[in-house]
C-alpha positions as CSV (number, residue, x, y, z in Angstrom):
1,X,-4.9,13.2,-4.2
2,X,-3.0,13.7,-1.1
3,X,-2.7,11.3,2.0
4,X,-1.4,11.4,5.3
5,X,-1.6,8.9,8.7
6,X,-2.2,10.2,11.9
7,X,-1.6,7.6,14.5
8,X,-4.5,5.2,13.2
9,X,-6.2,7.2,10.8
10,X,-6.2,7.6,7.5
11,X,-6.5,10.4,5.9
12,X,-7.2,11.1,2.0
13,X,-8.5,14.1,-0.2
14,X,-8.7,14.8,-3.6
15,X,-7.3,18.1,-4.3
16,X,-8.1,20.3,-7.3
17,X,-4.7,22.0,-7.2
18,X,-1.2,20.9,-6.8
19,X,1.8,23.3,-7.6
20,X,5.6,23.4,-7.8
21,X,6.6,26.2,-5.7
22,X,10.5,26.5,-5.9
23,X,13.4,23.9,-6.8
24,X,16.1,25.0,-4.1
25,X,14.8,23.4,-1.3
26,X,12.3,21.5,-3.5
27,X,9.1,22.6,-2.5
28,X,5.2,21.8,-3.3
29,X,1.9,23.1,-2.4
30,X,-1.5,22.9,-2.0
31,X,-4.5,23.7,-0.3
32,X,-7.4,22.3,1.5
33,X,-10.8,24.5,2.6
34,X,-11.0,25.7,6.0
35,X,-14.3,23.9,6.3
36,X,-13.1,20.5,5.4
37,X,-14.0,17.9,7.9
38,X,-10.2,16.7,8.2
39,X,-8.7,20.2,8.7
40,X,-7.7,19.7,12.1
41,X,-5.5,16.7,11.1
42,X,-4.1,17.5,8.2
43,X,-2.5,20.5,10.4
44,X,-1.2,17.3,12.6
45,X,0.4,15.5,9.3
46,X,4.0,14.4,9.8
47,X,4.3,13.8,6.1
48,X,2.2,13.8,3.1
49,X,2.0,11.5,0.0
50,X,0.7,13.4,-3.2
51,X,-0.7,10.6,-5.3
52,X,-1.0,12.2,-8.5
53,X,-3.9,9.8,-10.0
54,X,-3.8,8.4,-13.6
55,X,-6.5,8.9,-16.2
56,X,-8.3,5.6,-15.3
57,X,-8.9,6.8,-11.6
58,X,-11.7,9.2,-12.3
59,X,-13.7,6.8,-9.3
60,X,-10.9,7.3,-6.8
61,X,-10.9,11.0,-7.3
62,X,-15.0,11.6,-7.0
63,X,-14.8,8.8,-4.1
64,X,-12.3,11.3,-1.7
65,X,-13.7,14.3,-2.9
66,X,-16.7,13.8,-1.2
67,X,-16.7,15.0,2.9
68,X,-17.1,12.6,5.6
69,X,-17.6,9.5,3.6
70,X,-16.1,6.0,4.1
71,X,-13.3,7.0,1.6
72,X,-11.0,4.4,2.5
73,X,-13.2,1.1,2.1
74,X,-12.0,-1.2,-0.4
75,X,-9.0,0.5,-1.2
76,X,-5.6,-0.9,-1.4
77,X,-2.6,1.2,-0.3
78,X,0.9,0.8,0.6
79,X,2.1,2.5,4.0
80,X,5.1,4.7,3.4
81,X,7.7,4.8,6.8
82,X,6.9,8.7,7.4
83,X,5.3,10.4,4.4
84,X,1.8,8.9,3.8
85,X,0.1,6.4,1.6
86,X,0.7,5.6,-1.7
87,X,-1.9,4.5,-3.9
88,X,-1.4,1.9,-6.4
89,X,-1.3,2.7,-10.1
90,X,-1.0,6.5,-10.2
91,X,1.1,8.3,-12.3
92,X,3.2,9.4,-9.8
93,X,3.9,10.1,-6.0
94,X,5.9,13.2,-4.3
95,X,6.7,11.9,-0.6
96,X,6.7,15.0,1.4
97,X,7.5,16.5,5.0
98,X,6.2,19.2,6.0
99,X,7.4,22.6,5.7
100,X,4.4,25.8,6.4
101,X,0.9,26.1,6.9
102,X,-0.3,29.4,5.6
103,X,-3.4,31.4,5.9
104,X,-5.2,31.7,2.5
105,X,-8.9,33.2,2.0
106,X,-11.0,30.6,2.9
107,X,-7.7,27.6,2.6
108,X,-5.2,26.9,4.5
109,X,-2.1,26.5,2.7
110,X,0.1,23.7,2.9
111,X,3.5,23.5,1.7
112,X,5.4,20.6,1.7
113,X,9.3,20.0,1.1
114,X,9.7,17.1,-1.3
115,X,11.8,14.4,0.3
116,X,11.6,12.0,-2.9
117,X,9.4,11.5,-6.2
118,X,8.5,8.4,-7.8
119,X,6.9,8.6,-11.7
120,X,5.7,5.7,-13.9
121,X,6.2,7.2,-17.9
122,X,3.5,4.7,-18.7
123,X,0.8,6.0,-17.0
124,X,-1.0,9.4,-18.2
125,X,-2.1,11.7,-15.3
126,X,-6.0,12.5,-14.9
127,X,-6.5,15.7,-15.3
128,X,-9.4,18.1,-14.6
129,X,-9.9,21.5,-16.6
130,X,-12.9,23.5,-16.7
131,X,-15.0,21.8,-14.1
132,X,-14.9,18.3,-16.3
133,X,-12.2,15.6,-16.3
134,X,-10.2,15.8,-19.9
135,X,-7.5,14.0,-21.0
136,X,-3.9,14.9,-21.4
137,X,-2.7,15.4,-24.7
138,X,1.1,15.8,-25.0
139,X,3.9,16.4,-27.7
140,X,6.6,16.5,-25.3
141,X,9.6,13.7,-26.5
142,X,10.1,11.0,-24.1
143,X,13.5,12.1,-23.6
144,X,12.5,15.6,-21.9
145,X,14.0,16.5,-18.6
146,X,13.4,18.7,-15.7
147,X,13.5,21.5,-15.0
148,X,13.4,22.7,-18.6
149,X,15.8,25.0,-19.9
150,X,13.3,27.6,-20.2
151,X,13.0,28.1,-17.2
152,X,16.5,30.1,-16.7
């Protein structure tokens, strides 16, 4: 899920997609539907938060994937100084300042450089595959770092 503020507003999606695009700057991306409500300010975004949720936030994740609703009711969240709001028990966030908007079918395409990450090896991400949230089943030793060797 990513966040942003604009001036007073909040502003929160859930977004199926969320990739690594390159390590040197440090870059992510993803993408929001050029007929989303909020499109017009998440163009304004000085920075964005990407709350990646854990498996026990399936509610939080139907709740802002849902257009022009009261999203933000109810729900706690800590301000961050420039790069959005961070929500509180997700697996992990990626504060982020903005780097290009690009034109994308029928997204826009938002790229954000990574200014910092924050992970919690505790919690397990949510994940949704196949039109269905799933759970995340991983062999990986505890001890694995990134990137991975095999990637050069």
């Amino acid at each position: 899920m990513v966040t942003s503020v604009i001036g007073t507003d909040r502003l929160g999606v859930t977004i199926s997609s969320f990739n690594s695009l390159s390590l040197e700057p440090p870059l992510i991306l993803f993408s929001i539907d050029r007929r989303a409500a909020g499109l017009a300010q998440w163009k304004l975004a000085q920075g964005y938060a990407v709350n990646v949720l854990s498996e026990n936030q399936v509610d939080l994740s139907i709740r802002f994937s849902k257009a022009l609703s009261n999203k933000w009711e109810g729900v706690a969240c800590d301000r961050e100084t420039e790069h959005g709001l961070v929500l509180p028990g997700t697996a992990a966030v990626f504060h982020c300042a903005p780097w290009a908007v690009h034109e994308g079918g029928d997204h826009l395409l938002f790229i954000g450089q990574v200014m910092s990450v924050r992970s919690f090896r505790d919690r397990r991400p949510l994940v949704f595959n196949k039109g269905r949230y799933a759970a995340l089943e991983s062999d990986m030793p505890d001890n694995a770092s990134w990137p991975l060797a095999m990637h050069y």
